[in-house]
N, C-alpha and C positions, 0 to 999 in steps of 0.2 A: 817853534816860531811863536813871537808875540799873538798876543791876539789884537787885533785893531777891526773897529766897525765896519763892515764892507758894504759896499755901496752896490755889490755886485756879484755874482759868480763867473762872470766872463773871466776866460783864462788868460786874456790880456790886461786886462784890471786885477788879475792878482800877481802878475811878474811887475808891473808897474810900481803896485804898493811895494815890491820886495827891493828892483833896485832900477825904478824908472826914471833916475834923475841924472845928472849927467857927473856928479861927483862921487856915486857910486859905484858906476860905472868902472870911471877913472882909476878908483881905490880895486877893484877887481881887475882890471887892467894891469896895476903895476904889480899887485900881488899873484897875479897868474904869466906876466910876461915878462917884466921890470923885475926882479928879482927885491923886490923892495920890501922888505919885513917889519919893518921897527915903525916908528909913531915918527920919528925924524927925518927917516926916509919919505916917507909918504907926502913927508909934510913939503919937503923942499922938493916935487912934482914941478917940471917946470908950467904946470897952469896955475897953480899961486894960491892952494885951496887953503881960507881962513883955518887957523887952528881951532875954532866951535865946531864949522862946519865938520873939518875933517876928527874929530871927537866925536860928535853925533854920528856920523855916516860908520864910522868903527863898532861904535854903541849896537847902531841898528843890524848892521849886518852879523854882529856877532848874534843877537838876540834871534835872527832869523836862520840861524845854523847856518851862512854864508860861512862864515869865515870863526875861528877861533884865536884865541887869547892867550901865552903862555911867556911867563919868565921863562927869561934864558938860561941862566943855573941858580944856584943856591947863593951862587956868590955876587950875583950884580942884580940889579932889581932894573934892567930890560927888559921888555917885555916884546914877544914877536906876533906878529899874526899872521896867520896862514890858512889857506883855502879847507874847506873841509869835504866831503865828499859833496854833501850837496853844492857846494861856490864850484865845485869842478866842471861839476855838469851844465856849467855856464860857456865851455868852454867851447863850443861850437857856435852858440850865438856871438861869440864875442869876435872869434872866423868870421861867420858871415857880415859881421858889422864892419872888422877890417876888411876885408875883399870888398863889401859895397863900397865903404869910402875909397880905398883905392884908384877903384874903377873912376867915378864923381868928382872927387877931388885932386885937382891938377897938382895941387901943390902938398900932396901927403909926406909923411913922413916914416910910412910904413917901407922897410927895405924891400928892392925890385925885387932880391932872390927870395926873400919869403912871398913876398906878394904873385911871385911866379910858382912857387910850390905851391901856394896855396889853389890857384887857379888848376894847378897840373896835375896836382898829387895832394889834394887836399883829406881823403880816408888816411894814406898813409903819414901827413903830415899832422894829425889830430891824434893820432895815437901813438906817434913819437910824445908828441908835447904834452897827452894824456898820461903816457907811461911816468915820463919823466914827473907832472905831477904827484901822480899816486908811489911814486916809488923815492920820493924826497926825503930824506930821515926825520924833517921835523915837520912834514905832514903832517895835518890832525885829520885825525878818521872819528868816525862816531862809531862810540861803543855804546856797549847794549839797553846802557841807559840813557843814550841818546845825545850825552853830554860827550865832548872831544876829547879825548885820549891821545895822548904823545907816542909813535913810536922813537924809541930810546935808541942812539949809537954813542961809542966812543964820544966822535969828535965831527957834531953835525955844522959847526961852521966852516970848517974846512970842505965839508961838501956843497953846502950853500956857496961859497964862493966859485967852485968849479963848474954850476950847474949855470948853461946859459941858452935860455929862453928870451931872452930879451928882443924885444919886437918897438921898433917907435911907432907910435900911431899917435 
């Protein structure tokens, strides 16, 4: 994690610094739900996030082991990003955030049948969508120097295509 001056040690002032904004959020959203990997994906979000901002919010969260950085092969100069262990274990506040808005907002866009598992069977809906994370082929994990290590298949876009997590909120 960057170092940045803290104004604090309260543990809500330091999730905040990490990703208390709302296009951070967003970007951990589509990369945990949205199946959206690339810088072009991200980009055409239907909330319309400028191309700086969404460059810096990439920047940061990579800098803060959220999320990691990897070309797609040798032969195309794509680059994907994807959740790392740490961006994972976001993934119960980002539940509770869908289920609150849910409930609050009349007019959500989060689906009834998630929004109903989530109410009903929310342990075993978090470790479907945990598993499914941690067990993605182009998951980045941290190895032992801390920096994000690729596990390797065949043919991980043909997985990524198959894999659906996708939740509107």
């Amino acid at each position: 994690m960057r170092r940045r001056q803290r104004k604090s040690d309260c543990p809500v002032h330091f999730a905040l610094e990490v990703f208390g904004d709302a296009w951070t959020l967003l970007v951990i959203r589509d990369l945990m739900f949205k199946n959206r990997t690339t810088y072009t994906e991200l980009l055409r979000a239907e909330e319309g996030i400028a191309t700086n901002i969404l460059a810096d919010r990439l920047v940061r969260l990579e800098q803060d082991g959220i999320i990691a950085k990897e070309r797609d092969s040798e032969h195309t100069s794509a680059s994907h990003y994807r959740l790392t262990t740490k961006g994972i274990d976001l993934l119960p506040i980002m539940l509770e955030i869908i289920q609150w808005s849910a409930k609050h907002d009349p007019r959500t866009a989060a689906p009834r049948e998630f929004v109903k598992r989530l109410r009903t069977e929310k342990p075993r809906l978090t470790t479907e969508l945990r598993s499914a994370l941690e067990t993605h082929p182009e998951r980045q994990v941290q190895g032992k120097s801390g920096r994000a290590a690729r596990h390797r298949r065949d043919r991980p876009s043909a997985h990524r295509k198959n894999r659906k997590l996708e939740v509107s909120s």
